[in-house]
DRENPA-3360 file (N, C-alpha, C; in nm, 2 decimals, always signed):
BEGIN
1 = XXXXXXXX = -0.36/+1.43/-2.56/-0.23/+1.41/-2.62/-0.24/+1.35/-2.76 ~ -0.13/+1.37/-2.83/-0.12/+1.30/-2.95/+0.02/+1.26/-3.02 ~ -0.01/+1.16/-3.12/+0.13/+1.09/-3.20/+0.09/+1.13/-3.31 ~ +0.25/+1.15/-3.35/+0.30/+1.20/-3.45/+0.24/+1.04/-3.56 ~ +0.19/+0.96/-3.57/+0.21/+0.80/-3.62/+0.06/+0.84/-3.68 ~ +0.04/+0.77/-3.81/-0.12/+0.71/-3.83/-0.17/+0.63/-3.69 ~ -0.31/+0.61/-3.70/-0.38/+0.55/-3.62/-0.37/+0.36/-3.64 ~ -0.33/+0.32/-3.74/-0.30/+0.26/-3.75/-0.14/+0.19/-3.73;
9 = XXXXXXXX = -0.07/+0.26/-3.78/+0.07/+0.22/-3.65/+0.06/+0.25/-3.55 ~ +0.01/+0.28/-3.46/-0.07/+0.33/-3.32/-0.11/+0.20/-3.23 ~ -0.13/+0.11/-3.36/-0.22/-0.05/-3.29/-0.10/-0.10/-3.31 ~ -0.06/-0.15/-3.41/+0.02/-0.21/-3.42/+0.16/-0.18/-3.34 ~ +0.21/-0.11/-3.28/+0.30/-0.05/-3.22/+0.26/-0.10/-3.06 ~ +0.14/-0.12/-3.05/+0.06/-0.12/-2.90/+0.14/-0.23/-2.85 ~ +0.13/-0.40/-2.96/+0.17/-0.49/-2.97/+0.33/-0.52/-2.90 ~ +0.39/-0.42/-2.93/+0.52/-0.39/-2.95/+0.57/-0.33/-2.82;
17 = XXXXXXXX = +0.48/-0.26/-2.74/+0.52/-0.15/-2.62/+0.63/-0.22/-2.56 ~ +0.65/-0.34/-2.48/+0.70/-0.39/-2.38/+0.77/-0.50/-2.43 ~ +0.90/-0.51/-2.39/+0.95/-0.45/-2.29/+1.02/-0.34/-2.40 ~ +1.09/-0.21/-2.35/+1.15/-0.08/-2.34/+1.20/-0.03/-2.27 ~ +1.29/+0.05/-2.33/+1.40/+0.07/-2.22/+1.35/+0.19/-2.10 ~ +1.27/+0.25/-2.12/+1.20/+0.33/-2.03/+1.08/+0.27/-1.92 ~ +1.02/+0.19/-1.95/+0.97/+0.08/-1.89/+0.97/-0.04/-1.82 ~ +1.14/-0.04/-1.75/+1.20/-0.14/-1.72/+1.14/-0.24/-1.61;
25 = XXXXXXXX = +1.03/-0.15/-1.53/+0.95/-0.21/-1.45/+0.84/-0.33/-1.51 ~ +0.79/-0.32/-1.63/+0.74/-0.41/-1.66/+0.82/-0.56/-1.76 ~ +0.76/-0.68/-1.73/+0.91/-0.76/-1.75/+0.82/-0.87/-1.85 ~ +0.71/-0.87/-1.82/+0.64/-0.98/-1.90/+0.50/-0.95/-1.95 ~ +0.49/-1.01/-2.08/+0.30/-0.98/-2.14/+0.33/-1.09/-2.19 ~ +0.18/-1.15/-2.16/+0.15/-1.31/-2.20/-0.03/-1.26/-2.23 ~ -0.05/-1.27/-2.39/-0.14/-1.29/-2.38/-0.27/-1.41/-2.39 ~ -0.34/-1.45/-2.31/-0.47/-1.48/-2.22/-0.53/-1.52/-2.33;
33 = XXXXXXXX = -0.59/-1.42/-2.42/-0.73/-1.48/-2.57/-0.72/-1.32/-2.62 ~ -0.75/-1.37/-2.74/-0.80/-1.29/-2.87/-0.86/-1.34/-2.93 ~ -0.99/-1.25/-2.98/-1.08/-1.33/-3.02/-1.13/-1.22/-3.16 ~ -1.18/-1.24/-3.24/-1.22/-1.17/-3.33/-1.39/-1.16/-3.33 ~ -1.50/-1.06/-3.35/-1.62/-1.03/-3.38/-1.66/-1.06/-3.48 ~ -1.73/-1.16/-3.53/-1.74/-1.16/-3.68/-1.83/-1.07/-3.74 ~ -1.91/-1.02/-3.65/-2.03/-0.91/-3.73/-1.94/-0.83/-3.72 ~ -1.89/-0.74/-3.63/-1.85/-0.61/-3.63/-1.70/-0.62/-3.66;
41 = XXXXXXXX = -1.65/-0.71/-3.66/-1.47/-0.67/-3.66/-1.35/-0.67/-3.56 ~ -1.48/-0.58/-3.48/-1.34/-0.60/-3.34/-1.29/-0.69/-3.28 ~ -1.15/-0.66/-3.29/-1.08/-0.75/-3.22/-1.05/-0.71/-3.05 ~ -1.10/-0.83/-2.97/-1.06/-0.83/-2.79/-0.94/-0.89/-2.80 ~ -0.89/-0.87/-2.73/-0.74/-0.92/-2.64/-0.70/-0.87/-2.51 ~ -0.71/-0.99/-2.43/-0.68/-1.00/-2.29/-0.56/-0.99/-2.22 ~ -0.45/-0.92/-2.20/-0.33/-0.99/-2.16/-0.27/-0.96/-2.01 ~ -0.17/-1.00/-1.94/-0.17/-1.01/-1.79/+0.01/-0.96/-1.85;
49 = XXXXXXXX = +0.01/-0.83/-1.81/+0.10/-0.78/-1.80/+0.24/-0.81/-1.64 ~ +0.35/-0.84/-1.63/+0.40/-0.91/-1.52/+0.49/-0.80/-1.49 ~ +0.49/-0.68/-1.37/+0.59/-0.65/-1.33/+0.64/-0.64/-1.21 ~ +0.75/-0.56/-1.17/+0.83/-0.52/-1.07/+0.82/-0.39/-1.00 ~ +0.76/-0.38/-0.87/+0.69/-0.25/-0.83/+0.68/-0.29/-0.68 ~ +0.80/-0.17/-0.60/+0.86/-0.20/-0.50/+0.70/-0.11/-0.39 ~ +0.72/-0.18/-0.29/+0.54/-0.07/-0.18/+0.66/+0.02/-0.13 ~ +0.55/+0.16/-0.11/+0.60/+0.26/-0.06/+0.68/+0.26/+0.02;
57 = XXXXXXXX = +0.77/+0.31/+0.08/+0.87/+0.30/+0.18/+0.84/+0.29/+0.27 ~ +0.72/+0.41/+0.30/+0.69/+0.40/+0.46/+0.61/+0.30/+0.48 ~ +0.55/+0.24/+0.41/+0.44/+0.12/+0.45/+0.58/-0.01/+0.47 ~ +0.69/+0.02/+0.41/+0.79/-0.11/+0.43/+0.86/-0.07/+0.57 ~ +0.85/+0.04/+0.67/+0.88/+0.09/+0.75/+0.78/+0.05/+0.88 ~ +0.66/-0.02/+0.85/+0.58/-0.01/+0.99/+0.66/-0.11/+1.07 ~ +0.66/-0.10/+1.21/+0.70/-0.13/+1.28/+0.61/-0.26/+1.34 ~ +0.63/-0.36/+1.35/+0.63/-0.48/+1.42/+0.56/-0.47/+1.54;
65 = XXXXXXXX = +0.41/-0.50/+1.59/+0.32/-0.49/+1.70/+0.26/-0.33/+1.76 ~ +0.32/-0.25/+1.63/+0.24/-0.10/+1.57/+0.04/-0.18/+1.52 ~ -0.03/-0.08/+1.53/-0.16/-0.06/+1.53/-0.17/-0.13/+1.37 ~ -0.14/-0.03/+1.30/-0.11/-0.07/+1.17/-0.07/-0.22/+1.10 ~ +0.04/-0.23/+1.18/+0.09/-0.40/+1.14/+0.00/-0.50/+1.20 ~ -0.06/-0.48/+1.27/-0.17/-0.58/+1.30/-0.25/-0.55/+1.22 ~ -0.31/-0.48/+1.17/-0.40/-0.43/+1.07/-0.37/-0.52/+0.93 ~ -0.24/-0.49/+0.89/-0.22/-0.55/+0.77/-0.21/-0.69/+0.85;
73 = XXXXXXXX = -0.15/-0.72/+0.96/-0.10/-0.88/+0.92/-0.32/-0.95/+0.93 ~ -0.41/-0.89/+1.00/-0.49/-0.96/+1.01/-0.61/-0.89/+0.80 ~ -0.57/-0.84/+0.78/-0.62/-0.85/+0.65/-0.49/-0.97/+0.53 ~ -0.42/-0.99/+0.60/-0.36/-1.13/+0.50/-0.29/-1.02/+0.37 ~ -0.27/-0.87/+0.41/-0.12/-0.83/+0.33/-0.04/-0.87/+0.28 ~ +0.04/-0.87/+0.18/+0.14/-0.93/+0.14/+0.22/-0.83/+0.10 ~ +0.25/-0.76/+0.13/+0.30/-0.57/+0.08/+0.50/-0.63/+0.14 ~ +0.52/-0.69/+0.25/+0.65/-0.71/+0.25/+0.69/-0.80/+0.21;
81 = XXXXXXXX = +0.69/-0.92/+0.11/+0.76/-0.98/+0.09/+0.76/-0.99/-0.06 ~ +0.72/-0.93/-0.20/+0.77/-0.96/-0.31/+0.75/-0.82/-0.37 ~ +0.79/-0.79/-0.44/+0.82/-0.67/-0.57/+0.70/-0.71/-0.71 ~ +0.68/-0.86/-0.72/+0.61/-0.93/-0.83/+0.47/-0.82/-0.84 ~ +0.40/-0.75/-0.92/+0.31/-0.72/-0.96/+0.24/-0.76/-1.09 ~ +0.10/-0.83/-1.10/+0.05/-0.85/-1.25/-0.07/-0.76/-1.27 ~ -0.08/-0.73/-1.37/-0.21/-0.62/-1.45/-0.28/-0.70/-1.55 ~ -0.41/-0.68/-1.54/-0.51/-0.75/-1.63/-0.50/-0.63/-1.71;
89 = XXXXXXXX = -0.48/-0.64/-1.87/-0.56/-0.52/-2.01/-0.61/-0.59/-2.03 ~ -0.68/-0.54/-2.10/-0.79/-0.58/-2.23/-0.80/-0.46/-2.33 ~ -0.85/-0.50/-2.44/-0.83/-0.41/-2.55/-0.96/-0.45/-2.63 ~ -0.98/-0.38/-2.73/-1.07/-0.35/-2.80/-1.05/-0.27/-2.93 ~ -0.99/-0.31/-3.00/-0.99/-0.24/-3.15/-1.11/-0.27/-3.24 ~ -1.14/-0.14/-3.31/-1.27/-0.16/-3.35/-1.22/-0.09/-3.55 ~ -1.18/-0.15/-3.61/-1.14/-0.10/-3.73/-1.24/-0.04/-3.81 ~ -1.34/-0.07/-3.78/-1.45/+0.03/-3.88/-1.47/+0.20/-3.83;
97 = XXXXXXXX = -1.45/+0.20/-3.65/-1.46/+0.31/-3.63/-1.29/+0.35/-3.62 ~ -1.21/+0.27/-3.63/-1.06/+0.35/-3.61/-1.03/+0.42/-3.43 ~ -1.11/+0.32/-3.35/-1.08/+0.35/-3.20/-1.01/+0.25/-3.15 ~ -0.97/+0.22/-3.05/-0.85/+0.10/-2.94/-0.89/+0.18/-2.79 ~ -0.99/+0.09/-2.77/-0.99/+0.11/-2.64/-0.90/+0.03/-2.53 ~ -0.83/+0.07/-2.46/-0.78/-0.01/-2.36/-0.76/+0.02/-2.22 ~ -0.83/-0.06/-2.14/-0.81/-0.05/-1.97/-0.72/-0.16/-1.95 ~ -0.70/-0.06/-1.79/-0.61/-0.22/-1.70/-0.61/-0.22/-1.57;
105 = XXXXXXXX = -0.66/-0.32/-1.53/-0.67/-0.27/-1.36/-0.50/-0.40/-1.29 ~ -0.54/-0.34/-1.21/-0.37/-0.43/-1.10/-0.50/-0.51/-1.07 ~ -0.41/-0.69/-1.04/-0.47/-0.79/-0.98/-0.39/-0.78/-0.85 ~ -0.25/-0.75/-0.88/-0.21/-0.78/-0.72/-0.23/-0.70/-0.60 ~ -0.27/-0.68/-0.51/-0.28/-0.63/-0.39/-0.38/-0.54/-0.39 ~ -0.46/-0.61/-0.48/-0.57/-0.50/-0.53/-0.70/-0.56/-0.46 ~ -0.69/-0.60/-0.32/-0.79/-0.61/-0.15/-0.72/-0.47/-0.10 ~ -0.64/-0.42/-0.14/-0.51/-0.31/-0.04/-0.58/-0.16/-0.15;
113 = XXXXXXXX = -0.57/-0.18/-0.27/-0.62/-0.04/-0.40/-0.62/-0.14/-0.54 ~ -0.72/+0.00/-0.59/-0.68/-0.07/-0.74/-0.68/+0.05/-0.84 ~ -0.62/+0.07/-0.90/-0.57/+0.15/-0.99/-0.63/+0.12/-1.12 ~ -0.80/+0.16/-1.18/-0.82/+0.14/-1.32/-0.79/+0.24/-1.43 ~ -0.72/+0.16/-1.53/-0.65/+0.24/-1.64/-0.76/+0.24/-1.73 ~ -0.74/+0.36/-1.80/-0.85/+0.37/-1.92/-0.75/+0.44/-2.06 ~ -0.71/+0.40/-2.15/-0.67/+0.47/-2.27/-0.71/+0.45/-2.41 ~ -0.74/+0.56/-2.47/-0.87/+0.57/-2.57/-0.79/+0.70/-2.66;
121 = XXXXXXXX = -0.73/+0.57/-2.82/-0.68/+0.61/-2.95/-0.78/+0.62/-3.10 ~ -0.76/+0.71/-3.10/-0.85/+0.77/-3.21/-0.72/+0.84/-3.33 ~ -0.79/+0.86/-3.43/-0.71/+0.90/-3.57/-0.78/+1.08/-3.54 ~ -0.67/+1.20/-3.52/-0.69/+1.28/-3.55/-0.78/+1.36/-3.59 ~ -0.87/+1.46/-3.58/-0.98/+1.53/-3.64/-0.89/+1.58/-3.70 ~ -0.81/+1.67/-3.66/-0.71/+1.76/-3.78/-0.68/+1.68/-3.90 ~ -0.57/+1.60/-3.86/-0.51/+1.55/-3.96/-0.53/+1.36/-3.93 ~ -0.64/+1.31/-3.99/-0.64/+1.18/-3.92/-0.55/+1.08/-4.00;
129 = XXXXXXXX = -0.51/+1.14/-4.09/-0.41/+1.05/-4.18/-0.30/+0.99/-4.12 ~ -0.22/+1.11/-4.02/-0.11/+1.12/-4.01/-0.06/+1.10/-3.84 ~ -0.19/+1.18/-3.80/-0.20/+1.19/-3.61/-0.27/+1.08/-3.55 ~ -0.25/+1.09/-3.42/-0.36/+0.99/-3.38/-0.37/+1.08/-3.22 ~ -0.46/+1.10/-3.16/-0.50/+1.19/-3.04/-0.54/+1.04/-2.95 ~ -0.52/+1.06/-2.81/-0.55/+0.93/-2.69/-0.56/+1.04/-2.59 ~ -0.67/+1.00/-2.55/-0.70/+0.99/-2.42/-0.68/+0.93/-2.26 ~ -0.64/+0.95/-2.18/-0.57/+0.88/-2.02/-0.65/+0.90/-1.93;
137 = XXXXXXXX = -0.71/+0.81/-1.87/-0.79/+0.87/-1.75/-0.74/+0.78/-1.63 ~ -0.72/+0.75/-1.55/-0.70/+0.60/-1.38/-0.81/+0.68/-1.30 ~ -0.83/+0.59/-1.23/-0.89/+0.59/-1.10/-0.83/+0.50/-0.99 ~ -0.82/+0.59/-0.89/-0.74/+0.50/-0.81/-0.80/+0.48/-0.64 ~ -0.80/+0.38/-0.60/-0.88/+0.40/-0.47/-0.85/+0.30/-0.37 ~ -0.84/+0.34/-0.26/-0.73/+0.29/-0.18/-0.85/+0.21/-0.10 ~ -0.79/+0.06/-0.12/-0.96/-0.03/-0.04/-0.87/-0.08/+0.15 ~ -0.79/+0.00/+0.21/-0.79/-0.05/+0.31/-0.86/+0.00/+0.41;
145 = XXXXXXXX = -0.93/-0.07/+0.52/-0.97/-0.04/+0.61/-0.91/+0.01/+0.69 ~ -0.81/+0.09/+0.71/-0.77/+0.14/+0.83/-0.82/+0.32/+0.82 ~ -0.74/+0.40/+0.89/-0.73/+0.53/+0.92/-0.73/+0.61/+0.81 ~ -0.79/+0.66/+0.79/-0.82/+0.75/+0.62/-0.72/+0.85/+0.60 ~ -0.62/+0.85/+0.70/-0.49/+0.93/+0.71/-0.43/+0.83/+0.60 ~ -0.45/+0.71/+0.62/-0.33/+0.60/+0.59/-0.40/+0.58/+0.45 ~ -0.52/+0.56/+0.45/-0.59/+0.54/+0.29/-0.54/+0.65/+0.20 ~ -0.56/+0.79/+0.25/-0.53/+0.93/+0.15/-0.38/+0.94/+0.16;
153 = XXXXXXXX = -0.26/+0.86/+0.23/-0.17/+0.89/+0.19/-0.11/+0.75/+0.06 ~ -0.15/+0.62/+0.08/-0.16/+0.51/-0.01/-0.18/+0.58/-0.17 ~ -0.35/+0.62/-0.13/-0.39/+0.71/-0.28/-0.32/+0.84/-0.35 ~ -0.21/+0.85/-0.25/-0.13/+0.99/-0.27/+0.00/+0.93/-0.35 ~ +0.07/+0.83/-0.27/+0.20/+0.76/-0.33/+0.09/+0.69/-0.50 ~ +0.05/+0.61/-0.45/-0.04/+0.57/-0.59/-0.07/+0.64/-0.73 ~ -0.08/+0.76/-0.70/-0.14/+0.85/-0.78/+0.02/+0.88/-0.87 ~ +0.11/+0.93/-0.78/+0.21/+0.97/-0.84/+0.31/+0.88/-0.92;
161 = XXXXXXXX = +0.26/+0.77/-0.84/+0.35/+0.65/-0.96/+0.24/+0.60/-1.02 ~ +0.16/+0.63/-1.05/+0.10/+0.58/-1.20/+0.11/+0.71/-1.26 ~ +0.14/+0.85/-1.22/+0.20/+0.95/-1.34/+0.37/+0.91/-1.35 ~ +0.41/+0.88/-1.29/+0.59/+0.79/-1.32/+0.59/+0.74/-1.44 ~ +0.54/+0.63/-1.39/+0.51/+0.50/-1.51/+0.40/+0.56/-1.66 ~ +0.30/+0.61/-1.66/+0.20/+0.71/-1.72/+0.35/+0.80/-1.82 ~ +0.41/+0.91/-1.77/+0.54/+0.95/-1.85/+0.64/+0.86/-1.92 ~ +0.66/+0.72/-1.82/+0.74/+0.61/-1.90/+0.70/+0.57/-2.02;
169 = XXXXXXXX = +0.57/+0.49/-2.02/+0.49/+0.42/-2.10/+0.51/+0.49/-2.19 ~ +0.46/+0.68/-2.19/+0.43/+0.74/-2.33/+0.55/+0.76/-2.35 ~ +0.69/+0.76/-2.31/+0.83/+0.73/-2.40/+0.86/+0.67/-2.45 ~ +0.83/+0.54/-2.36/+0.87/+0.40/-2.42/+0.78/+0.42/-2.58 ~ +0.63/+0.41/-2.54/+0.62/+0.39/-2.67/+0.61/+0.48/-2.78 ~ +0.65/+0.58/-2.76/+0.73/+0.70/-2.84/+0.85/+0.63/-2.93 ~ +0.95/+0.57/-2.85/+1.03/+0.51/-2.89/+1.03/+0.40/-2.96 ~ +0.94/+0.30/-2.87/+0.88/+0.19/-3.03/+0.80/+0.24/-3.14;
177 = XXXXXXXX = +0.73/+0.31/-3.16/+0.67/+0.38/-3.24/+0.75/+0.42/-3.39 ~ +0.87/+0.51/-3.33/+1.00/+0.52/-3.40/+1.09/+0.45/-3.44 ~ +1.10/+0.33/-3.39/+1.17/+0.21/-3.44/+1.11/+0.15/-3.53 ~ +1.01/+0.14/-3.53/+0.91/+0.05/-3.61/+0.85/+0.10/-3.73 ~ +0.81/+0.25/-3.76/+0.81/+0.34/-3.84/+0.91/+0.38/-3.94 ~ +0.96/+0.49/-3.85/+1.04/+0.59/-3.88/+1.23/+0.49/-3.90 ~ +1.21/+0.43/-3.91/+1.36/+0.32/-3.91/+1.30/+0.25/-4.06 ~ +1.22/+0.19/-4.05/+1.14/+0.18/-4.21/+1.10/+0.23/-4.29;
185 = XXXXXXXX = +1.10/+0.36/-4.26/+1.02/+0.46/-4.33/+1.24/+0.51/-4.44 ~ +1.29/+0.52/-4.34/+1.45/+0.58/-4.37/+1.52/+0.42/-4.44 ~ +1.45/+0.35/-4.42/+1.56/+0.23/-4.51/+1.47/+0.20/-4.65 ~ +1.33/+0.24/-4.64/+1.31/+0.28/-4.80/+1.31/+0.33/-4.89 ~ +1.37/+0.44/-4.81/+1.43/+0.60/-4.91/+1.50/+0.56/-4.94 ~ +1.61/+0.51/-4.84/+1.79/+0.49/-4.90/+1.79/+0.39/-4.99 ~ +1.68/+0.31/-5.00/+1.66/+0.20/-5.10/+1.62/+0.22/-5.25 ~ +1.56/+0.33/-5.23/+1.54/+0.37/-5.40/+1.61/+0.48/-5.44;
% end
């Protein structure tokens, strides 16, 4: 995929993703450390992203002294009682090569699956002035021990809400991207 933005409003915009109105599930970013490389440049930054992300229906449906519910209540589950979800990123801008690497894996319930994010922005081959091309990859893997019925359907709901949110995110930050730009870009014209 690619943005219409330099690679450089690309980063800076990154800053800016959250919150948005298409991404209303996530509610908080606190970032952890940044640290700068002095030989090479790049800059790391850690941060613990805070959201709201309801468990699948049917897993909020098991039934009370079901196979299953013993299952979760003796792995120490916590799937019914909060919505709270946090995500470790980390990042990696590297200004000499013009890349931003960023993963993210979920901390929460992540004995139950973990979902690792990988996104990888670059400036364009075409036009690297103007574009910027990323890359998306997750992995996602369902760590419960029970019935591999029940694992492949977790990794099934899983999969499709991280393309949910995956569609959100690239709106949302479509939209900051645009405000931050393109809103700047139109109040300096009208200004000269």
């Amino acid at each position: 995929s690619f943005s219409s933005h330099p690679w450089s409003h690309v980063v800076i915009g990154m800053w800016h993703k959250y919150p948005n109105p298409h991404c209303t599930h996530v509610l908080t970013v606190d970032v952890l450390d940044r640290s700068v490389d002095p030989e090479t440049g790049v800059v790391r930054t850690e941060r613990i992203l805070g959201c709201k992300q309801k468990a699948p229906s049917w897993i909020t449906k098991v039934r009370p002294g079901s196979r299953v519910f013993c299952v979760l209540l003796l792995t120490n589950l916590q799937l019914f009682g909060t919505e709270d979800a946090y995500v470790r990123e980390v990042s990696f801008i590297d200004p000499r090569t013009q890349t931003m690497d960023v993963t993210s894996v979920n901390l929460s319930l992540s004995q139950v699956a973990t979902c690792y994010e990988r996104i990888l922005y670059r400036p364009s081959p075409i036009n690297p002035r103007e574009n910027t091309v990323f890359s998306q990859t997750a992995e996602i893997q369902a760590r419960m021990h029970l019935w591999r019925t029940v694992s492949d359907r977790l990794e099934k709901w899983l999969a499709e809400r991280f393309e949910q949110n995956a569609l959100k995110g690239k709106l949302g930050f479509s939209d900051v991207l645009r405000s931050l730009w393109e809103n700047n870009e139109s109040q300096r014209m009208h200004l000269q």
